[in-house]
KEKERO-116287 format. One line per field, with one value per residue: residue in one letter; residue number from 1; x, y, z of N, C-alpha, C, O in turn. Coordinates in nm, 3 decimals. Example, Ala and Ser with C-alpha at 12.3 -4.5 7.8 and 13.67 -1.06 7.14 Angstrom:
// residues 2
residuo <- (a:s)
num <- (1:2)
n_X <- (1.319:1.285)
n_Y <- (-0.569:-0.225)
n_Z <- (0.780:0.708)
ca_X <- (1.230:1.367)
ca_Y <- (-0.450:-0.106)
ca_Z <- (0.780:0.714)
c_X <- (1.320:1.290)
c_Y <- (-0.330:0.003)
c_Z <- (0.780:0.787)
o_X <- (1.424:1.341)
o_Y <- (-0.332:0.114)
o_Z <- (0.846:0.804)
//
This chain:
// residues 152
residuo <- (x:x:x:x:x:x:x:x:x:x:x:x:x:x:x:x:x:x:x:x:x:x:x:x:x:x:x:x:x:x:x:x:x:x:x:x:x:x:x:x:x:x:x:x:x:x:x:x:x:x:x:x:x:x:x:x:x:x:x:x:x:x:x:x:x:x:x:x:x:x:x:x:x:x:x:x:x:x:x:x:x:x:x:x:x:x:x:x:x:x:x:x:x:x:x:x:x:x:x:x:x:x:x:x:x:x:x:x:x:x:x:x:x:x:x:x:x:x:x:x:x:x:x:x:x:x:x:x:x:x:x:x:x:x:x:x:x:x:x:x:x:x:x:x:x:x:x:x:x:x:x:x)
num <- (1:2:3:4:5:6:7:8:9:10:11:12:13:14:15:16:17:18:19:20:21:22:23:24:25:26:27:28:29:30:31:32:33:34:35:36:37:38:39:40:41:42:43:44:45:46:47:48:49:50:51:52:53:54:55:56:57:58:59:60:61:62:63:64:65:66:67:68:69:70:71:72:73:74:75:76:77:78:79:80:81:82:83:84:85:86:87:88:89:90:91:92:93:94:95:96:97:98:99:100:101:102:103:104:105:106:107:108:109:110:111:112:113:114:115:116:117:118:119:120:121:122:123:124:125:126:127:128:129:130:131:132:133:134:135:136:137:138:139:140:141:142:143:144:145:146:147:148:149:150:151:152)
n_X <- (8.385:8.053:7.841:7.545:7.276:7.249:6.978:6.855:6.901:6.796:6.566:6.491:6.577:6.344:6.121:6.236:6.191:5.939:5.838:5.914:5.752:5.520:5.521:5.539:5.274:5.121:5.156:5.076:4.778:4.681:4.771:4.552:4.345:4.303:4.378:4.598:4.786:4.837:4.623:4.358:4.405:4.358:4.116:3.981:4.066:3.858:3.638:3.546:3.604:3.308:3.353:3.612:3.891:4.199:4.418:4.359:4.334:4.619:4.773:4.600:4.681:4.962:5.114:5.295:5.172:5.194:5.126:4.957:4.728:4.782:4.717:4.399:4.334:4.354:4.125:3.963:3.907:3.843:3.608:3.521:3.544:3.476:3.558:3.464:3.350:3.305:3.150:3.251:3.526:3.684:3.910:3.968:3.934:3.675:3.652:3.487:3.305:3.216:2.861:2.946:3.234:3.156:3.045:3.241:3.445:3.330:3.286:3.611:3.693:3.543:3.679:3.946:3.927:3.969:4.176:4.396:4.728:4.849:4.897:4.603:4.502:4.719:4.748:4.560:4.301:4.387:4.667:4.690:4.662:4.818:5.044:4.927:4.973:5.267:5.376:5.282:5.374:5.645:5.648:5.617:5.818:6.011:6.256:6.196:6.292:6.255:6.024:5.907:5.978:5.827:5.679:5.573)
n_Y <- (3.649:3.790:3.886:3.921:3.763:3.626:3.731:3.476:3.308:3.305:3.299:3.052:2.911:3.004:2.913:2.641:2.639:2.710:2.472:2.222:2.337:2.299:1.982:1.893:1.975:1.843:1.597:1.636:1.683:1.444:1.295:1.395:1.452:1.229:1.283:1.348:1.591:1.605:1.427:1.617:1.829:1.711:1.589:1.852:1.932:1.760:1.837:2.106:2.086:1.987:1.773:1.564:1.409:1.195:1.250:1.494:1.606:1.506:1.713:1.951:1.907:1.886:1.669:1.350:1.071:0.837:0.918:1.030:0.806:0.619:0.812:0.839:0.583:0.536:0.703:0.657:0.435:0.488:0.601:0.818:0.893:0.834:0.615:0.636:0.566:0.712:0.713:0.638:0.530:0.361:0.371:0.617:0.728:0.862:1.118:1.146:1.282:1.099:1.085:1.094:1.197:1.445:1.558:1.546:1.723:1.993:1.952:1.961:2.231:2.386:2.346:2.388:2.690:2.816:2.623:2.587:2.573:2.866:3.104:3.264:3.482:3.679:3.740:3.932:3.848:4.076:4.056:3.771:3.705:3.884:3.760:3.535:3.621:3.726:3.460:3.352:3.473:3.407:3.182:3.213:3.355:3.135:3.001:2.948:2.696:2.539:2.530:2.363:2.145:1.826:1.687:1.494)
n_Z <- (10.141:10.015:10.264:10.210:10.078:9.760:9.536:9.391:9.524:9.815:9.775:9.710:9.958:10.100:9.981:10.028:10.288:10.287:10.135:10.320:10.564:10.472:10.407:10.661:10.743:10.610:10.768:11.009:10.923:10.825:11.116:11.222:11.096:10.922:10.629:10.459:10.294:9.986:9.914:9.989:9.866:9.629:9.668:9.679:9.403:9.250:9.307:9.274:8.989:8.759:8.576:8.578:8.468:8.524:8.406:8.403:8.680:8.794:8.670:8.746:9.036:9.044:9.024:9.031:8.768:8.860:9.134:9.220:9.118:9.337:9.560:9.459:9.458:9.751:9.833:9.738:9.863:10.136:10.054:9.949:9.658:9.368:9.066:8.774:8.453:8.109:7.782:7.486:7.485:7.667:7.834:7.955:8.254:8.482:8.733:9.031:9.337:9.564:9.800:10.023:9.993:9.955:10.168:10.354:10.203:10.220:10.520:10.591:10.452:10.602:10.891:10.775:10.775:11.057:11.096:10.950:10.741:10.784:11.045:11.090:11.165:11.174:10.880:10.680:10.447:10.181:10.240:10.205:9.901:9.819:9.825:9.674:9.436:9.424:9.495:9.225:9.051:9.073:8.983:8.720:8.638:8.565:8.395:8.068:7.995:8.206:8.291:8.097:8.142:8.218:8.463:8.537)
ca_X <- (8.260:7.959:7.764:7.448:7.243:7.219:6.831:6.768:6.971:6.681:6.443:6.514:6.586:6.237:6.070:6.193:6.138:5.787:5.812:5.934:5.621:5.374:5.563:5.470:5.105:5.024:5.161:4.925:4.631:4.722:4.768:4.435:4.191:4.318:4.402:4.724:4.800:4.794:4.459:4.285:4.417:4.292:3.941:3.996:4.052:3.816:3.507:3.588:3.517:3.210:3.414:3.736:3.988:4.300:4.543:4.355:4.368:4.742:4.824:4.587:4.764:5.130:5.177:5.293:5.063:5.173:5.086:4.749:4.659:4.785:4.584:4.321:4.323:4.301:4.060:3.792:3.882:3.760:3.437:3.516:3.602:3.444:3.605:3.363:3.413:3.192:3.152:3.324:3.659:3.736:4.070:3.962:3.828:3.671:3.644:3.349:3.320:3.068:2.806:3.057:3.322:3.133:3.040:3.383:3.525:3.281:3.363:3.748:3.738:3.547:3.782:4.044:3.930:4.048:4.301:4.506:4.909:4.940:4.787:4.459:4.480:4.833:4.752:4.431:4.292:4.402:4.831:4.716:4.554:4.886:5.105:4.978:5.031:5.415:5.417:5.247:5.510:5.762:5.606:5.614:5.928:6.122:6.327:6.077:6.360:6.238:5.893:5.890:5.969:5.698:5.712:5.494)
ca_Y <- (3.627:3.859:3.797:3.940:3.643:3.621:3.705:3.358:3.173:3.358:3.292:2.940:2.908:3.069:2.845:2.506:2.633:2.660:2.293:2.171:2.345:2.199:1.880:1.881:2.063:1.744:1.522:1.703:1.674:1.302:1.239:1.493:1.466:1.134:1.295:1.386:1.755:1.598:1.419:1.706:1.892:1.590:1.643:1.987:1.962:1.684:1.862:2.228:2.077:1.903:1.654:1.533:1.287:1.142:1.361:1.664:1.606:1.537:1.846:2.042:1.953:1.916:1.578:1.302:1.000:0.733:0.950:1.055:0.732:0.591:0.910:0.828:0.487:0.559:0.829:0.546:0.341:0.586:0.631:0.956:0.896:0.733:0.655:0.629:0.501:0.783:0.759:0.527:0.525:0.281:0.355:0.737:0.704:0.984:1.084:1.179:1.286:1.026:1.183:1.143:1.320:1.626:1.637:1.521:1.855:2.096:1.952:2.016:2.372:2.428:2.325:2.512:2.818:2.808:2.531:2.644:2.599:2.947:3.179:3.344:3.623:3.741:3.753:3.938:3.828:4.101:3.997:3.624:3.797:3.978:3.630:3.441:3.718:3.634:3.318:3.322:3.550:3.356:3.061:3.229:3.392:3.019:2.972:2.859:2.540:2.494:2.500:2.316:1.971:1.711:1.669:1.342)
ca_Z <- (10.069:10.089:10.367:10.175:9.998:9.673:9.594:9.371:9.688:9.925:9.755:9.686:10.049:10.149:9.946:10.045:10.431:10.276:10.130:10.470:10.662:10.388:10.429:10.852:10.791:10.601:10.854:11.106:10.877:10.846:11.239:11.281:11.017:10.879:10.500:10.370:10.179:9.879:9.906:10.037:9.757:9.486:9.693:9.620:9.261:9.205:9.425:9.218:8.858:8.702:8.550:8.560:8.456:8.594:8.344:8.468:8.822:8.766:8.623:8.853:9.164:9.028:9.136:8.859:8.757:8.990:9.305:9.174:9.097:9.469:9.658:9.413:9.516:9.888:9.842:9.703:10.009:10.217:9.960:9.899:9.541:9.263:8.920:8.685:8.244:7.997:7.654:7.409:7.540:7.801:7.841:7.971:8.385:8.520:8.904:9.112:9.468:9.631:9.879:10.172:10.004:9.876:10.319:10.430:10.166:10.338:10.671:10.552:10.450:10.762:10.957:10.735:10.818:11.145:11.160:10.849:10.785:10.879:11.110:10.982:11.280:11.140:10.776:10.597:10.268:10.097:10.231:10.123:9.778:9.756:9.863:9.631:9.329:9.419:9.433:9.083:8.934:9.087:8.884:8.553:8.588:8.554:8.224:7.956:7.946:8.278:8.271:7.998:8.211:8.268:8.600:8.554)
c_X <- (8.156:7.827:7.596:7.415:7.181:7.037:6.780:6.773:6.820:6.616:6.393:6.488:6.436:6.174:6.093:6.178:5.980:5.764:5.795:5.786:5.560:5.339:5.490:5.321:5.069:5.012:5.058:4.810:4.600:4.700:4.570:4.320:4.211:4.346:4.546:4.681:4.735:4.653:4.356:4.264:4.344:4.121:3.875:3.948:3.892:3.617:3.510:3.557:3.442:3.254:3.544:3.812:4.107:4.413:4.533:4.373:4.569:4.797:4.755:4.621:4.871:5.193:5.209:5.169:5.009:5.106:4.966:4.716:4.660:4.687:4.432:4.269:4.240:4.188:3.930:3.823:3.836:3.640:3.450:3.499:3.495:3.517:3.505:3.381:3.235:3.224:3.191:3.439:3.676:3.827:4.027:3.841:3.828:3.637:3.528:3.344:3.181:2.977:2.920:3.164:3.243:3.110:3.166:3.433:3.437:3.307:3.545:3.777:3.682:3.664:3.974:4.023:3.998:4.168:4.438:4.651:4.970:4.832:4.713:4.479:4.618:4.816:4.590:4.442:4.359:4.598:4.763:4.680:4.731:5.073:5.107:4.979:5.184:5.466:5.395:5.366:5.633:5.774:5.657:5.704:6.011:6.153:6.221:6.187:6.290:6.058:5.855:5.890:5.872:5.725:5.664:5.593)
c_Y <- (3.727:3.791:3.820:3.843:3.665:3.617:3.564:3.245:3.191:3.320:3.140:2.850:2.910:2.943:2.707:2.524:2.655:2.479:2.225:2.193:2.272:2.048:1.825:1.926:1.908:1.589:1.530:1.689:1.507:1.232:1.337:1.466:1.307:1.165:1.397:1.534:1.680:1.510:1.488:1.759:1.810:1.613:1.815:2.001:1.886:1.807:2.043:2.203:1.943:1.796:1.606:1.389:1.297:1.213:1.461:1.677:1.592:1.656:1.941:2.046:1.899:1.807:1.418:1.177:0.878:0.801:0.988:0.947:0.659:0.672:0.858:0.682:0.511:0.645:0.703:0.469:0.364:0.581:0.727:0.978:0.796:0.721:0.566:0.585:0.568:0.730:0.574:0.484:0.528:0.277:0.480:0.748:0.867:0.992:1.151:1.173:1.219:1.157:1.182:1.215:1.454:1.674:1.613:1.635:1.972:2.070:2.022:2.156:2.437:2.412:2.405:2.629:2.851:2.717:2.529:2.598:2.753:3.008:3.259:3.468:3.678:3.760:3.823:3.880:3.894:4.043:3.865:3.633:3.791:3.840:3.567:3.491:3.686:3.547:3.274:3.411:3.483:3.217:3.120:3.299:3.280:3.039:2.884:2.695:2.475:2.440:2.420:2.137:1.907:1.642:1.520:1.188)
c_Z <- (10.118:10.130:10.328:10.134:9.882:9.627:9.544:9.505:9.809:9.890:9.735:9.840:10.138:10.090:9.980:10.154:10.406:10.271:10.255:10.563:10.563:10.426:10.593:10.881:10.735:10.707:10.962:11.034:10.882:10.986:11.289:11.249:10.964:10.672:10.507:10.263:10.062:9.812:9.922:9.905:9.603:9.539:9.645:9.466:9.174:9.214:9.315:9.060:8.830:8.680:8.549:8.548:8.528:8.541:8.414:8.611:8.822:8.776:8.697:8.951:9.189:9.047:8.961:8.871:8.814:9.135:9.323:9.164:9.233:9.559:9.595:9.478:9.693:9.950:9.850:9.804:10.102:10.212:9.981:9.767:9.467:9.121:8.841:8.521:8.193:7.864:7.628:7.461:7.682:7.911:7.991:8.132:8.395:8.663:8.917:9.256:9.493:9.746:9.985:10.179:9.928:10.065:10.362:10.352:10.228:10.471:10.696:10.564:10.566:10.834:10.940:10.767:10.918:11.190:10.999:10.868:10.811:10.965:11.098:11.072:11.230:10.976:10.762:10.498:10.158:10.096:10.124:9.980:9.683:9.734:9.772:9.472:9.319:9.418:9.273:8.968:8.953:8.999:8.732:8.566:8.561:8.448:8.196:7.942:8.080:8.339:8.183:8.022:8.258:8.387:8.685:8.582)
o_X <- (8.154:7.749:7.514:7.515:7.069:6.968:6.688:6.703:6.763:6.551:6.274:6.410:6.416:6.177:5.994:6.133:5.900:5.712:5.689:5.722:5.555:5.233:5.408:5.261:4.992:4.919:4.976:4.715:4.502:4.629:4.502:4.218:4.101:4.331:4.563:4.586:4.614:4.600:4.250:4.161:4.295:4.028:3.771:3.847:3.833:3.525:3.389:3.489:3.480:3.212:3.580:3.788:4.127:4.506:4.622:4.435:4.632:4.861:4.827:4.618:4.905:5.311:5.161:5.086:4.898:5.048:4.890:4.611:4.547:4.595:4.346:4.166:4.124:4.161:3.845:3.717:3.781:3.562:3.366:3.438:3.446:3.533:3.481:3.504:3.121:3.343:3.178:3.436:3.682:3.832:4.048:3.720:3.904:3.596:3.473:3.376:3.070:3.012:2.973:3.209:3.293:3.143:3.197:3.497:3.502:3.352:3.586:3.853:3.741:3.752:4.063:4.127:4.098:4.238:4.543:4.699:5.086:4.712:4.769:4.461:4.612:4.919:4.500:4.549:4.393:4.655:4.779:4.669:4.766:5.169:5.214:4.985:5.227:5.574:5.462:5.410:5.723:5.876:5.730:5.702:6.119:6.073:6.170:6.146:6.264:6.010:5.734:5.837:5.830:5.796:5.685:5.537)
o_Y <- (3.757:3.708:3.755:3.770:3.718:3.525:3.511:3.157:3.098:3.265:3.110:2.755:2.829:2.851:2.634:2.418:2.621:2.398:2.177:2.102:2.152:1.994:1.736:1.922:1.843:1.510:1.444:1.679:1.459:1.132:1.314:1.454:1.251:1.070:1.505:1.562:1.682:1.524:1.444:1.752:1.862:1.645:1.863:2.052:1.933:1.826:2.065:2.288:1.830:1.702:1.656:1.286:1.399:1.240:1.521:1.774:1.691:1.699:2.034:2.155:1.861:1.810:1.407:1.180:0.826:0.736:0.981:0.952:0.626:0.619:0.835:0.680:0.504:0.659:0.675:0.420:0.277:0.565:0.760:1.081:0.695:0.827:0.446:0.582:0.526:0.704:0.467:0.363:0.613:0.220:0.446:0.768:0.955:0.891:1.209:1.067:1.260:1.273:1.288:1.277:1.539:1.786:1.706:1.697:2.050:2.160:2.098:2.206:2.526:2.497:2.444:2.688:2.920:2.731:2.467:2.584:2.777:2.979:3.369:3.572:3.788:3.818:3.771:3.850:3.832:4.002:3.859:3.518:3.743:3.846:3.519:3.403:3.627:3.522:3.192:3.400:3.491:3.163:3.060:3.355:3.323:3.106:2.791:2.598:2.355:2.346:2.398:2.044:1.948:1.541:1.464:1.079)
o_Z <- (10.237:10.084:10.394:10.128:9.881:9.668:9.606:9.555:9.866:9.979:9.742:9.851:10.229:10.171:9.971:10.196:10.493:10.347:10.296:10.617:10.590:10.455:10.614:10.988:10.806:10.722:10.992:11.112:10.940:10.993:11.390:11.318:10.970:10.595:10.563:10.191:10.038:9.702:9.877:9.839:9.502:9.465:9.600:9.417:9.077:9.135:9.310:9.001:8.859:8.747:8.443:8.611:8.595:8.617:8.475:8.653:8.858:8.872:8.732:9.007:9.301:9.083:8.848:8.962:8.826:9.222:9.420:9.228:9.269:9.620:9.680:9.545:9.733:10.069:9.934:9.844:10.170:10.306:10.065:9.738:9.518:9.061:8.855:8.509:8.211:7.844:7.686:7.484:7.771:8.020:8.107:8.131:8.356:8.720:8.823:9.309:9.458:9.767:10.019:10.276:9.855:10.104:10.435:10.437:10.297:10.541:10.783:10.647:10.627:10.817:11.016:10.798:10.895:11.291:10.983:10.981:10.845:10.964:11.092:11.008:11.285:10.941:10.828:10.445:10.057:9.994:10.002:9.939:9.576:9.656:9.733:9.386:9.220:9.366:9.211:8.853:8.870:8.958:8.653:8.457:8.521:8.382:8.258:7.879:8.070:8.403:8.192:7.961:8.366:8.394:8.793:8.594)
//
């Protein structure tokens, strides 16, 4: 067999030894800061636009509609979170970072700066610039059958 690796196998490979670290950075944010990756990331999305609903947060940080609505949950237990009912349509909640989470997400990315999942002194902006250009092509090169799955 050749001992070279196939490049989708590498690359496949590379990527879930990313998953795996992501997987252990949020554990550490969890035992550290007391928030989980993917809550950070929902403070993230939430704290980044004016308004948002529970579809769009979904779909902005990849996650399906039970696990958004669980982080979401725990987020307002905190009082980070508010979900809020506009308009006519009842059905349709919308989120809102209370005052403690718009200072608990500036306390955050502080703290990101220097306490990051990788090491800021081994990477510049323009590598992480150029990083996450490949990861984005690596996104939109999938088979359109594959992209095409609702991941919800």
């Amino acid at each position: 067999m050749n001992k070279e690796k196939n490049g989708c196998v590498q690359t496949i490979l590379q990527i879930r030894q990313l998953s795996r670290f992501l997987d252990k950075y949020s554990k550490y944010l969890n035992n550290n800061y007391n928030i989980t990756l993917p809550q950070l990331l929902c403070l993230y999305e939430i704290s980044d636009n004016e308004e948002m609903n529970l579809s769009q947060l979904t779909k902005g940080v990849n996650l399906n509609n039970s696990a958004v609505t669980g982080i979401i949950d725990r987020l307002e237990s905190k009082g980070f979170v508010k979900r809020i009912k506009k308009g006519t349509d009842r059905r349709t909640i919308y989120l809102e970072l209370t005052e403690a989470g718009q200072e608990y997400v500036l306390l955050l990315f502080k703290i990101l700066e220097s306490d990051c999942f990788f090491d800021n002194e081994k990477l510049n902006v323009e590598q992480i610039r150029d990083i996450n250009i490949a990861l984005d092509k690596i996104i939109k090169s999938f088979v359109p059958e594959v992209k095409e799955i609702e991941l919800t």
